[in-house]
DRENTORKOL-3810 file (N, C-alpha, C; in nm, 4 decimals):
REM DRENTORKOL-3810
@n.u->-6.4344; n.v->-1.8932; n.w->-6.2089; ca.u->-6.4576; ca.v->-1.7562; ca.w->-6.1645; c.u->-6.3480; c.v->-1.7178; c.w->-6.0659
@n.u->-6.2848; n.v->-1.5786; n.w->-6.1025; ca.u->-6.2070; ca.v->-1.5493; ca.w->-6.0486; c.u->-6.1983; c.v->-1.4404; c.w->-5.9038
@n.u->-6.3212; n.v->-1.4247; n.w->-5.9200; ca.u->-6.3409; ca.v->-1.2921; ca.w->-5.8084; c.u->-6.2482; c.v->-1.2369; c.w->-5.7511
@n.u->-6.1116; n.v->-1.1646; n.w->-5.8452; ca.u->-6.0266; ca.v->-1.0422; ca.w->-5.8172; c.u->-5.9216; c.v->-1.1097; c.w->-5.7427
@n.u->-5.9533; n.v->-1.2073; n.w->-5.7249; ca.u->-5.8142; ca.v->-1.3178; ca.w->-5.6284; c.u->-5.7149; c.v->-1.3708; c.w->-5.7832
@n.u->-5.6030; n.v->-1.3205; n.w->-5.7363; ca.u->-5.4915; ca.v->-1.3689; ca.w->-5.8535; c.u->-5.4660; c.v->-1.5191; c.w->-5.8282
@n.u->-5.5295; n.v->-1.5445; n.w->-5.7118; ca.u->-5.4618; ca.v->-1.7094; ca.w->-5.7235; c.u->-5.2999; c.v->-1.6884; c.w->-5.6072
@n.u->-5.2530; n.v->-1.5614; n.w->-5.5747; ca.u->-5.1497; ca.v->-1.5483; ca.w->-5.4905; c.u->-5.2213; c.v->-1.5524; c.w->-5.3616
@n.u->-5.1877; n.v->-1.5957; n.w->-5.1952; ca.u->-5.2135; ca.v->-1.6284; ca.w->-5.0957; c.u->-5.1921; c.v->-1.5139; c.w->-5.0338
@n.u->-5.2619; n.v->-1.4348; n.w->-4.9533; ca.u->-5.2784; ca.v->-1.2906; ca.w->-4.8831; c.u->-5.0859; c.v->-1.3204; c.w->-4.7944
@n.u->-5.0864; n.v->-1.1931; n.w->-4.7960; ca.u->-4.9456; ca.v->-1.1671; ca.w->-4.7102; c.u->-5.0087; c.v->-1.1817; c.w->-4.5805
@n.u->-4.9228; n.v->-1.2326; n.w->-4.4732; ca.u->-4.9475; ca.v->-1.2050; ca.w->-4.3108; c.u->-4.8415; c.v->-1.1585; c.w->-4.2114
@n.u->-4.8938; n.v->-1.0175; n.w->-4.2237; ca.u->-4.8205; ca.v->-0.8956; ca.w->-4.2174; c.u->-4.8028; c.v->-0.8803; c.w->-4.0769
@n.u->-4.7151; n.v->-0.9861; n.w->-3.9998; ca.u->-4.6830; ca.v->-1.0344; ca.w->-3.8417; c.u->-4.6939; c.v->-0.7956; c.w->-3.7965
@n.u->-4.6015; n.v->-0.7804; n.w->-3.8230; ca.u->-4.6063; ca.v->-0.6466; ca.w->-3.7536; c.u->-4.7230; c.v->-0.5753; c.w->-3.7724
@n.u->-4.7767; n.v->-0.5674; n.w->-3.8828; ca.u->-4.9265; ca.v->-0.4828; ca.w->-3.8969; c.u->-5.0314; c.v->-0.5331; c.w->-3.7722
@n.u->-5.0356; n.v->-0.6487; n.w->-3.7685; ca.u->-5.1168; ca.v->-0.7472; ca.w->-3.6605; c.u->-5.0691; c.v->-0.6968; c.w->-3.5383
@n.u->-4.9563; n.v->-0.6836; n.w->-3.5126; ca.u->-4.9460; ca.v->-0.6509; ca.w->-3.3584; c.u->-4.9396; c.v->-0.5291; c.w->-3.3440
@n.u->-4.9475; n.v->-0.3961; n.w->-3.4054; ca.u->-4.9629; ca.v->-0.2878; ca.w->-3.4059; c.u->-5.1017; c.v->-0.2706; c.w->-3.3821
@n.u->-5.2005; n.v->-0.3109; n.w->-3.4623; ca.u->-5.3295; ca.v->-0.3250; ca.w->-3.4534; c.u->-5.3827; c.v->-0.3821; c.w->-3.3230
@n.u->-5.3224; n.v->-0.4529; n.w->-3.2565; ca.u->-5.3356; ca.v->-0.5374; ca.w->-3.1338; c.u->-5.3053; c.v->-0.4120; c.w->-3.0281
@n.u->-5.1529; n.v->-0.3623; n.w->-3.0095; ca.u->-5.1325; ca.v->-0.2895; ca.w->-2.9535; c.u->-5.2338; c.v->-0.1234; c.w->-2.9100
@n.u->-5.2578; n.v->-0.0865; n.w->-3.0478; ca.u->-5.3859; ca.v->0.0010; ca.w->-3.0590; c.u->-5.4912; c.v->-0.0508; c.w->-2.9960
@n.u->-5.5484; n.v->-0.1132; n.w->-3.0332; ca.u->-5.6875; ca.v->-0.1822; ca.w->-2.9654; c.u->-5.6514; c.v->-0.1777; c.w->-2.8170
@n.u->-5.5244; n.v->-0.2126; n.w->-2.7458; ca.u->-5.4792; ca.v->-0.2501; ca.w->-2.6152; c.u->-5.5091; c.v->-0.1066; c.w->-2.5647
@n.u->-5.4382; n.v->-0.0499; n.w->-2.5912; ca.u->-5.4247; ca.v->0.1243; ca.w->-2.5666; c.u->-5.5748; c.v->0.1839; c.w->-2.5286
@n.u->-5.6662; n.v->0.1760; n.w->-2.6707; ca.u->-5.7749; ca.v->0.2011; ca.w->-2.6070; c.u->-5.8160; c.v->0.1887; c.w->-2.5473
@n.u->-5.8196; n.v->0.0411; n.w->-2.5398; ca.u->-5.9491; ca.v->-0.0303; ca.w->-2.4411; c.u->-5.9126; c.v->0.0183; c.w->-2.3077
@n.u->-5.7351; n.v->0.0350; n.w->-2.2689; ca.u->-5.7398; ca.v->0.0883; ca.w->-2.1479; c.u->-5.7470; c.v->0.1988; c.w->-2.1138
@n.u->-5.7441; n.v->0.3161; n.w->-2.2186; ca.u->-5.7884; ca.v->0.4530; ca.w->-2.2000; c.u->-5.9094; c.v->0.4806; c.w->-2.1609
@n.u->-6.0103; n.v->0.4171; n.w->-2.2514; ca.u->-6.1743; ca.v->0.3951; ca.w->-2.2042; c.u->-6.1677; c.v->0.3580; c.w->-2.0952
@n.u->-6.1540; n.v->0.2365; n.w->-2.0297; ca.u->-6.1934; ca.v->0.1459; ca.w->-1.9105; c.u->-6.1629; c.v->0.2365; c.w->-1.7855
@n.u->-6.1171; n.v->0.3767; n.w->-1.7883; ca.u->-6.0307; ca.v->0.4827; ca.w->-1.6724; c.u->-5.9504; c.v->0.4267; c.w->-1.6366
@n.u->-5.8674; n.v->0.3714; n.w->-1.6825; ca.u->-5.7323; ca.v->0.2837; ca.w->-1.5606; c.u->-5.6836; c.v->0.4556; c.w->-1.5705
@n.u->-5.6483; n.v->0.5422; n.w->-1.6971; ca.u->-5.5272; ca.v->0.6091; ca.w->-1.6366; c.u->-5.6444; c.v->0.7244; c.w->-1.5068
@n.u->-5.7659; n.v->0.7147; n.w->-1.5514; ca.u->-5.8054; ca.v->0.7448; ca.w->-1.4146; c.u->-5.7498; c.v->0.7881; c.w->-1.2970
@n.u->-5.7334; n.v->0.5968; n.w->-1.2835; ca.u->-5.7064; ca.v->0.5545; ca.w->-1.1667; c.u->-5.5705; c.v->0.6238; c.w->-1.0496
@n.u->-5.5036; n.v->0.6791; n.w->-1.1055; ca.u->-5.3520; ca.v->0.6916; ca.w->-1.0958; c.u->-5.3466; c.v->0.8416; c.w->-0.9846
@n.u->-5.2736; n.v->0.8275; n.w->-0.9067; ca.u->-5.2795; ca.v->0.9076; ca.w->-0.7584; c.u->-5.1717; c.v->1.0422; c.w->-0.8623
@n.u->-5.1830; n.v->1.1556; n.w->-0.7772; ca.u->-5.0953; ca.v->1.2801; ca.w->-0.8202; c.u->-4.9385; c.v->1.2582; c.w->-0.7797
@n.u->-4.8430; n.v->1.2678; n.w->-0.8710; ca.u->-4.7178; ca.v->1.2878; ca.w->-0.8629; c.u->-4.6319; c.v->1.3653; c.w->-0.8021
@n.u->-4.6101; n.v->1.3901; n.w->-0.7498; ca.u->-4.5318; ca.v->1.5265; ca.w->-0.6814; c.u->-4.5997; c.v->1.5722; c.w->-0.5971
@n.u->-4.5994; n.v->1.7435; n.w->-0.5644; ca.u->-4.6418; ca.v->1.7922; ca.w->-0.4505; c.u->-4.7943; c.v->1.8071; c.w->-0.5489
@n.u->-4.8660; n.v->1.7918; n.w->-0.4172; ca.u->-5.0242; ca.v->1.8082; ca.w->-0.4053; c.u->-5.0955; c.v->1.9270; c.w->-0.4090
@n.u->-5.1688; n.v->2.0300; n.w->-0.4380; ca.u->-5.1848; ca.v->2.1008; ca.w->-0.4243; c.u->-5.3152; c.v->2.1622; c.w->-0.3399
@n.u->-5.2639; n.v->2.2729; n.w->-0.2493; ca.u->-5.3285; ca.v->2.3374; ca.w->-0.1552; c.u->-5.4082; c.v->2.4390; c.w->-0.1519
@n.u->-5.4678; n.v->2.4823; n.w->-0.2439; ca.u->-5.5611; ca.v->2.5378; ca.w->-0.2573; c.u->-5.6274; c.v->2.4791; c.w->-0.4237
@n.u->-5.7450; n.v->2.4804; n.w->-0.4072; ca.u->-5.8068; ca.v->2.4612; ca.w->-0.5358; c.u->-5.9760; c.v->2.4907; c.w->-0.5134
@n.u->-6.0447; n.v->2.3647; n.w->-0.5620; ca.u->-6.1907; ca.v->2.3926; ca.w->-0.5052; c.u->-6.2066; c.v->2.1892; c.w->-0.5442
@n.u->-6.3197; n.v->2.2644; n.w->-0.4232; ca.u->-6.3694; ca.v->2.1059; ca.w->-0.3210; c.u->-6.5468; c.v->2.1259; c.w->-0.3391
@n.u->-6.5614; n.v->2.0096; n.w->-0.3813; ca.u->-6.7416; ca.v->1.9436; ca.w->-0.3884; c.u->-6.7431; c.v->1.8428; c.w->-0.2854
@n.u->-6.8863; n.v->1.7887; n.w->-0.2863; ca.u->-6.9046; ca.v->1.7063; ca.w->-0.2111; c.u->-6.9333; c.v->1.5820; c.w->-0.2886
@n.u->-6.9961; n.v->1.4630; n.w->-0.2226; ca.u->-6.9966; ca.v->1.3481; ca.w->-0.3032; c.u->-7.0530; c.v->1.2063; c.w->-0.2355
@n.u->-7.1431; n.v->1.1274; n.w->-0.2884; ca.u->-7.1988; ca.v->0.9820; ca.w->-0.2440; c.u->-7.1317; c.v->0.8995; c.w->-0.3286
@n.u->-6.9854; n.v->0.8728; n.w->-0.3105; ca.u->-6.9230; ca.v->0.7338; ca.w->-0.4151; c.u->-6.9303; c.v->0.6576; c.w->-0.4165
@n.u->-6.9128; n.v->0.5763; n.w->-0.5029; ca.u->-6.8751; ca.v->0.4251; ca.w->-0.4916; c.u->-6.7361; c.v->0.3969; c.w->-0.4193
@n.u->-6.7194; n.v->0.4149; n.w->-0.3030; ca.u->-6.5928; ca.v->0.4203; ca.w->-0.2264; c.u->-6.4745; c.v->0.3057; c.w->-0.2741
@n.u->-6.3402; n.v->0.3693; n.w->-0.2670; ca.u->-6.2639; ca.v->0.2969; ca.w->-0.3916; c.u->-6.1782; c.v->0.1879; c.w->-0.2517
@n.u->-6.2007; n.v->0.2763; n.w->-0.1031; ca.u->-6.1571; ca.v->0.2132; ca.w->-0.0034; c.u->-6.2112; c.v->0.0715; c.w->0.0436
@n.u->-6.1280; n.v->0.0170; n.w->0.1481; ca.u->-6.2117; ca.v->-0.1103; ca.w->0.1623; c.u->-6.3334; c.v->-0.0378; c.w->0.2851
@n.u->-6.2997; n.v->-0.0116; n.w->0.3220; ca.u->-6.3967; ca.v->0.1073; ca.w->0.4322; c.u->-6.5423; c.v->0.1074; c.w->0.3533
@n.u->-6.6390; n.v->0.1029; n.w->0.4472; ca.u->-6.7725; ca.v->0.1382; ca.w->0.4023; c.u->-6.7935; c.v->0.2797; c.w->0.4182
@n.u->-6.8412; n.v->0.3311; n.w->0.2900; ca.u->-6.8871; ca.v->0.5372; ca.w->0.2944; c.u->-6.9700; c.v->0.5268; c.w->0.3915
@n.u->-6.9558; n.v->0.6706; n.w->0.4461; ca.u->-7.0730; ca.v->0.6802; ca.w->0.5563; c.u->-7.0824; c.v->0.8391; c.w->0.5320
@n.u->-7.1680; n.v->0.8461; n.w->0.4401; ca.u->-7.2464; ca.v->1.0164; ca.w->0.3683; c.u->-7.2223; c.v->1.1333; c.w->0.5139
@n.u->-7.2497; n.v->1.0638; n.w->0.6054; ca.u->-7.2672; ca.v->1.1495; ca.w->0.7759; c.u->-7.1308; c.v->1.1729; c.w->0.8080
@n.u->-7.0211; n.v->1.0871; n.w->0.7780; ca.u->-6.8675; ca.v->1.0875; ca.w->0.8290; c.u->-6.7813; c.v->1.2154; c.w->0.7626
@n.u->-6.7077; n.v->1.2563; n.w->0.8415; ca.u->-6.6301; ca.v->1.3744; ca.w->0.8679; c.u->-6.5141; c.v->1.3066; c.w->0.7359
@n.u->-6.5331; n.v->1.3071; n.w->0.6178; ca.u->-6.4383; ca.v->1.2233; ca.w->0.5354; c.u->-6.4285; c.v->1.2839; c.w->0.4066
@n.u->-6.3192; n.v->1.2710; n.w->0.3323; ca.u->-6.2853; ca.v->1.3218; ca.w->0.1759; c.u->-6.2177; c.v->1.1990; c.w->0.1285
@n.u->-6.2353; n.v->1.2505; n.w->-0.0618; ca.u->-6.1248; ca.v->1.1427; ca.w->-0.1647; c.u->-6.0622; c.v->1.2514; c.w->-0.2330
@n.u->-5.9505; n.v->1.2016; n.w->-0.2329; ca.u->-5.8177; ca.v->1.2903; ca.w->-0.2964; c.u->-5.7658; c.v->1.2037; c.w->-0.3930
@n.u->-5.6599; n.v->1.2766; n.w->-0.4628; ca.u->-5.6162; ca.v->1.2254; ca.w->-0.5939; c.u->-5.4395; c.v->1.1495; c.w->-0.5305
@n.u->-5.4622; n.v->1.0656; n.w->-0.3920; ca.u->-5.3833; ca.v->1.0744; ca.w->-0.3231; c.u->-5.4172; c.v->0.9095; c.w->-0.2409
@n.u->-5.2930; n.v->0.8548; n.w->-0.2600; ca.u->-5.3192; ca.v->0.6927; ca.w->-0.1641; c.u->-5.2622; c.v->0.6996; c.w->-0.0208
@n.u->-5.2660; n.v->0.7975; n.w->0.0080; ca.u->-5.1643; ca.v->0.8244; ca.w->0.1216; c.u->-5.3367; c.v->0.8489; c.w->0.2970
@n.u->-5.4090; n.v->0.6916; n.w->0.2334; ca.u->-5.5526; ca.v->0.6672; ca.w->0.3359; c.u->-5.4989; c.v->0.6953; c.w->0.4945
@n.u->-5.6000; n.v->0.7945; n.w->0.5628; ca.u->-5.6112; ca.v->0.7669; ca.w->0.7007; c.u->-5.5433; c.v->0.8989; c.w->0.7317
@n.u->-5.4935; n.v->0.9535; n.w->0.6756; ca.u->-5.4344; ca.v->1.0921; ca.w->0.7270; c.u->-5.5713; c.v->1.1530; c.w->0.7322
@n.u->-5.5420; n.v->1.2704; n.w->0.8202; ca.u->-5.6173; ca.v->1.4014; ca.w->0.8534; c.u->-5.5679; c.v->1.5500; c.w->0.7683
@n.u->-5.6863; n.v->1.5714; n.w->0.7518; ca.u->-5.6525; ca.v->1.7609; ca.w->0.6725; c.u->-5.7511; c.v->1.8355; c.w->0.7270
@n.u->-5.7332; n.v->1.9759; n.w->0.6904; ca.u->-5.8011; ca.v->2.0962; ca.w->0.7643; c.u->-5.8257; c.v->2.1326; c.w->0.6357
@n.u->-5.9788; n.v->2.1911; n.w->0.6328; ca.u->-5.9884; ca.v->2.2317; ca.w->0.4498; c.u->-6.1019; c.v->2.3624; c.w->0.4795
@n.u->-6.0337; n.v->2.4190; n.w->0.4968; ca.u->-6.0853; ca.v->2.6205; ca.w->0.5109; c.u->-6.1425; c.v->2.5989; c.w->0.3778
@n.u->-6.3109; n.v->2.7145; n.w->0.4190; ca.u->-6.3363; ca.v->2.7719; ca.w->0.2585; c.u->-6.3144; c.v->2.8662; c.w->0.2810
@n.u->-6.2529; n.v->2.9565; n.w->0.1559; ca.u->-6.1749; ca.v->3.0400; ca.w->0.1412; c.u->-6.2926; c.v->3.1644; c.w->0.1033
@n.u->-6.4209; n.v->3.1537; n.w->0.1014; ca.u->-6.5166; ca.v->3.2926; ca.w->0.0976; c.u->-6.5831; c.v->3.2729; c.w->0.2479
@n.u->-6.5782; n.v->3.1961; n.w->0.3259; ca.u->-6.6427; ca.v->3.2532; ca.w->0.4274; c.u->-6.5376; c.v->3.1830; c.w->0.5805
@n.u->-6.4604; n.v->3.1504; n.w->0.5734; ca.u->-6.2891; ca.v->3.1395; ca.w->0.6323; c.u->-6.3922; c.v->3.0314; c.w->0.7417
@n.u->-6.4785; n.v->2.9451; n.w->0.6871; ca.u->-6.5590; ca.v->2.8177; ca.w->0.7849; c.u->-6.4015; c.v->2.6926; c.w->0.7630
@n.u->-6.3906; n.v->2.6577; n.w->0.8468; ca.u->-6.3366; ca.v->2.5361; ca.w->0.8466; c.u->-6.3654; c.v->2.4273; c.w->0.8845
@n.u->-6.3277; n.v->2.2491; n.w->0.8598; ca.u->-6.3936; ca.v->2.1359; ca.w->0.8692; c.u->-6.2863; c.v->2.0444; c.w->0.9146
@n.u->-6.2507; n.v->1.9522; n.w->0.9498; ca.u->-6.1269; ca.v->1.8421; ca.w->0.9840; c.u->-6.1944; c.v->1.7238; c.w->0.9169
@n.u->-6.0993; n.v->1.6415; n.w->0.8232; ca.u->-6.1511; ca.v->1.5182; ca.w->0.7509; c.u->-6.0634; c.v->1.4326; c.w->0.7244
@n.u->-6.0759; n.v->1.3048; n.w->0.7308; ca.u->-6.0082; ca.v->1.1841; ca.w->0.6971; c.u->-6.0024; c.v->1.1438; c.w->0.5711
@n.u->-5.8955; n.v->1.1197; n.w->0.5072; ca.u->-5.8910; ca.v->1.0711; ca.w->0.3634; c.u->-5.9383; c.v->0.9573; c.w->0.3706
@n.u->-6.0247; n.v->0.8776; n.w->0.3039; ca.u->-6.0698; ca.v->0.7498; ca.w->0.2998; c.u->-6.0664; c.v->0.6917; c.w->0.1491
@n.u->-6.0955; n.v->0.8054; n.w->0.0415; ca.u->-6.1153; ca.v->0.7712; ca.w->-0.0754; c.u->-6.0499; c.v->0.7772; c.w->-0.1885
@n.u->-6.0369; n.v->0.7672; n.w->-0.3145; ca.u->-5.9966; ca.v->0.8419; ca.w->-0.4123; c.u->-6.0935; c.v->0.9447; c.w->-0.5279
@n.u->-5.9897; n.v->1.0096; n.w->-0.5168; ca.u->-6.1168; ca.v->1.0914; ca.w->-0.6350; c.u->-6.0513; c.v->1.2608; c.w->-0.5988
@n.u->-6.0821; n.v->1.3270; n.w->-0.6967; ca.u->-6.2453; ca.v->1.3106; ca.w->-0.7525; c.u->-6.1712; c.v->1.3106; c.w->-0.8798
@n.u->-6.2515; n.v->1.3058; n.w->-1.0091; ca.u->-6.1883; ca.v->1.2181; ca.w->-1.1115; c.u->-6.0526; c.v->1.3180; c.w->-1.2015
@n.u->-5.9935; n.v->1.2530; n.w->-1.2829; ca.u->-5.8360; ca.v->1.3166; ca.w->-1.3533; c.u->-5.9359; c.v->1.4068; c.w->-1.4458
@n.u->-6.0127; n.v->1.4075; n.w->-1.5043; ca.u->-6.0937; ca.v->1.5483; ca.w->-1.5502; c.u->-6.1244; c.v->1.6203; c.w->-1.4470
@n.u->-6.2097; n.v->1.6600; n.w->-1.3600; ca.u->-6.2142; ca.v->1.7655; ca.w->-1.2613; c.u->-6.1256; c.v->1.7685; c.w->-1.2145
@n.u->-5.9556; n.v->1.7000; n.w->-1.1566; ca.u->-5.8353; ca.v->1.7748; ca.w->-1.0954; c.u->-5.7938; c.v->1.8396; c.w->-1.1683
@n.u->-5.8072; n.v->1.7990; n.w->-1.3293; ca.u->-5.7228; ca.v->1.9101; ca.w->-1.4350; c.u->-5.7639; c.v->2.0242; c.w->-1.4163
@n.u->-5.9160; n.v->2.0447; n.w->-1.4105; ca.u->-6.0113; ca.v->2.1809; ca.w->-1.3693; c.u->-6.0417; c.v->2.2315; c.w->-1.2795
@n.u->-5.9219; n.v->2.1446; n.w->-1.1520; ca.u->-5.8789; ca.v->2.2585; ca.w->-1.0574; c.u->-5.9671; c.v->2.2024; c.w->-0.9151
@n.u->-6.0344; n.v->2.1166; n.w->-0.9178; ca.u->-6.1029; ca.v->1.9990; ca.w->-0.8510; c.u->-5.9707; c.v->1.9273; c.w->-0.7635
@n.u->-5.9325; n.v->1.9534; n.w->-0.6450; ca.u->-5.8676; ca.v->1.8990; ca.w->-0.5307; c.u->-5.9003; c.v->1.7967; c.w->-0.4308
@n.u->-6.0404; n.v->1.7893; n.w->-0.4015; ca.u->-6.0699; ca.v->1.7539; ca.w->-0.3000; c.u->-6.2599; c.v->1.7405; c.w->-0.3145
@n.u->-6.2841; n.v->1.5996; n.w->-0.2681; ca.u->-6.4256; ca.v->1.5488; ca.w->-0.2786; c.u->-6.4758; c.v->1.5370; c.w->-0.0824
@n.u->-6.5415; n.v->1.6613; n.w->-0.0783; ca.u->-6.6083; ca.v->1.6498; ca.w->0.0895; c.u->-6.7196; c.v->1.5197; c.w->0.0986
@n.u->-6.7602; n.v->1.4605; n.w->0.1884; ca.u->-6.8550; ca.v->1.3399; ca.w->0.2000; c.u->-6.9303; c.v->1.4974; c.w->0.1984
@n.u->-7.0865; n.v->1.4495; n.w->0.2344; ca.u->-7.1839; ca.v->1.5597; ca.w->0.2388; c.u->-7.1708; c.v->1.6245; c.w->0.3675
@n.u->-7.2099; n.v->1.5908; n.w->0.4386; ca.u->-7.1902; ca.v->1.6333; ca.w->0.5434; c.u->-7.0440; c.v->1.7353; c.w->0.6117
@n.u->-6.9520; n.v->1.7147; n.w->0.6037; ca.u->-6.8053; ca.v->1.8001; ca.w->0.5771; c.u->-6.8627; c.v->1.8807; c.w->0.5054
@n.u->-6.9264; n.v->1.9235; n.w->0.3623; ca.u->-6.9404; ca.v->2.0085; ca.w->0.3337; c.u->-7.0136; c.v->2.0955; c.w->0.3337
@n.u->-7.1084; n.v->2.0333; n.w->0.4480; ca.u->-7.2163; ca.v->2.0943; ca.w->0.4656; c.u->-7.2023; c.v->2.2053; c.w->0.5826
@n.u->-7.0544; n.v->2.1362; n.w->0.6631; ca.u->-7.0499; ca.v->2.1906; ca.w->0.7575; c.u->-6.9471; c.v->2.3493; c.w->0.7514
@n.u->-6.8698; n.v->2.3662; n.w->0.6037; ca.u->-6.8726; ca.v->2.5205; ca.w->0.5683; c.u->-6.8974; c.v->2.5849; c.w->0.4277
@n.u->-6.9926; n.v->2.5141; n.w->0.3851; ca.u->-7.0695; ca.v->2.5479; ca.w->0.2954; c.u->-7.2191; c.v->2.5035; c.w->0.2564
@n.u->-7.2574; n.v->2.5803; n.w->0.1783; ca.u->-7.4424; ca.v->2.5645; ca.w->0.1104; c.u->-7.4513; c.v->2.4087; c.w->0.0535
@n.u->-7.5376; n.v->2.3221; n.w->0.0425; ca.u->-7.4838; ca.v->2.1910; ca.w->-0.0647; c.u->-7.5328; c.v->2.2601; c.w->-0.1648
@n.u->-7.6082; n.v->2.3778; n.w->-0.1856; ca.u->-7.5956; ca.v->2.3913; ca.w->-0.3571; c.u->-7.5696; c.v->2.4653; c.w->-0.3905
@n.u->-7.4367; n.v->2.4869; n.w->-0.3421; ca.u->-7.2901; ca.v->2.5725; ca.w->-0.3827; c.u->-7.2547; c.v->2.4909; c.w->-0.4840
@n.u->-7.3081; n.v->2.3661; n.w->-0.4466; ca.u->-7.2426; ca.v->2.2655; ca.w->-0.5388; c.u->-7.0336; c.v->2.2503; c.w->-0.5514
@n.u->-6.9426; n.v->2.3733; n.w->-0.5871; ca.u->-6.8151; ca.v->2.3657; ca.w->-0.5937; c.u->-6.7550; c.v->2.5133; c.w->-0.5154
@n.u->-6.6657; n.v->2.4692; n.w->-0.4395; ca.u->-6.6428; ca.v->2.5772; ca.w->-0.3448; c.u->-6.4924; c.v->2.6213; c.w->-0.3753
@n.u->-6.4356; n.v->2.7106; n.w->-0.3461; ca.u->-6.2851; ca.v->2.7539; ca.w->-0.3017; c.u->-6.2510; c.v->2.7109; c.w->-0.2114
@n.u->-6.1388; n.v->2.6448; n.w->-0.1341; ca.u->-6.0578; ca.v->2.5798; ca.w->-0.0215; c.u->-5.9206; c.v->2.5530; c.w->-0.0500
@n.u->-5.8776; n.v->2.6212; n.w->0.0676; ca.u->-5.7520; ca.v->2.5472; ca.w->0.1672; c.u->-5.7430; c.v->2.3876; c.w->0.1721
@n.u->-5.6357; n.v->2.3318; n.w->0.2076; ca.u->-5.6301; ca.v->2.1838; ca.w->0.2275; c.u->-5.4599; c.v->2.2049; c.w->0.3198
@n.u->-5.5034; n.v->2.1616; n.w->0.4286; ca.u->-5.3572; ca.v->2.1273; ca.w->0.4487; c.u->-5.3783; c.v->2.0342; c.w->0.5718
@n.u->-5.2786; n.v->1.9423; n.w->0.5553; ca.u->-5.2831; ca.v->1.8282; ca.w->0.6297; c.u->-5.2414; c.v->1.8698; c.w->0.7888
@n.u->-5.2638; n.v->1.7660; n.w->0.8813; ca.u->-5.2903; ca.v->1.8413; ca.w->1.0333; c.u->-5.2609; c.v->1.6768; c.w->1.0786
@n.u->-5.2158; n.v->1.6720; n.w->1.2144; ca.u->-5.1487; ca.v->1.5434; ca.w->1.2951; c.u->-5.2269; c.v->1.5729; c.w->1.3765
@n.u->-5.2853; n.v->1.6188; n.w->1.4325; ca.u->-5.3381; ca.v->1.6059; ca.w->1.5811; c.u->-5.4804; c.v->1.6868; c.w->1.5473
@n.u->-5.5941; n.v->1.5702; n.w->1.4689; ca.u->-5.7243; ca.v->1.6336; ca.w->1.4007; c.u->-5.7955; c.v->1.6351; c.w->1.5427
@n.u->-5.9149; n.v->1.7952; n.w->1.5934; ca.u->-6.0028; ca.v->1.6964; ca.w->1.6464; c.u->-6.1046; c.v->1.6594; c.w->1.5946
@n.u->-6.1942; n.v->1.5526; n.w->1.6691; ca.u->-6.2884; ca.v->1.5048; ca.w->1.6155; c.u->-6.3886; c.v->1.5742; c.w->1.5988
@n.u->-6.4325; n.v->1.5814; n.w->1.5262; ca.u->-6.5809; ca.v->1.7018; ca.w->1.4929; c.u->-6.6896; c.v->1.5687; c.w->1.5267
END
């Protein structure tokens, strides 16, 4: 019995295999968010709109929901910014601690993740996404 096998030995098609390998590679790291992961290139941008947020903090720092703090699409930890909302001209002072908020919401214009509290302090929390200013400041005070 021949079951459709000529009796010739399958080809092993070295490049098909590592193309297939390569694909599989690609995905798996598209899924897993690595490109996520990846801070903004160039200049940053200063106005957009800012939520708030309880993360899984990407810092070695422990979150503290109460702390005067944001995650940006930005590794540049420990600086200070001033982040005006732009419908009721309230302003807040905050420490970058984190990353975020994710490469889908910056595409949609998503700048800046307030801890709760920061955002509570010039806006509703169920504003849920606000309009804001962002601009960085050297001499924050402490709220």
């Amino acid at each position: 019995m021949n079951c459709g096998l000529s009796g010739k030995k399958p080809e092993f098609n070295l490049k098909r295999r590592f193309a297939v390998f390569v694909f599989a590679g690609v995905c798996l790291l598209s899924l897993s968010g690595y490109a996520d992961n990846q801070p903004v290139k160039g200049v940053y941008p200063t106005v957009g709109q800012a939520s708030w947020y309880d993360p899984n903090s990407t810092s070695p720092e422990l979150f503290h929901k109460w702390g005067m703090t944001c995650a940006m699409r930005r590794t540049d930890y420990g600086k200070y910014y001033r982040v005006c909302n732009l419908s009721n001209n309230k302003c807040v002072f905050v420490r970058h601690n984190d990353f975020g908020p994710s490469e889908g919401m910056y595409r949609r214009g998503r700048i800046i993740d307030l801890s709760k509290a920061a955002f509570r302090k010039i806006a509703d929390l169920s504003q849920g996404v606000i309009r804001v200013e962002v601009t960085q400041v050297y001499n924050a005070p402490v709220d």
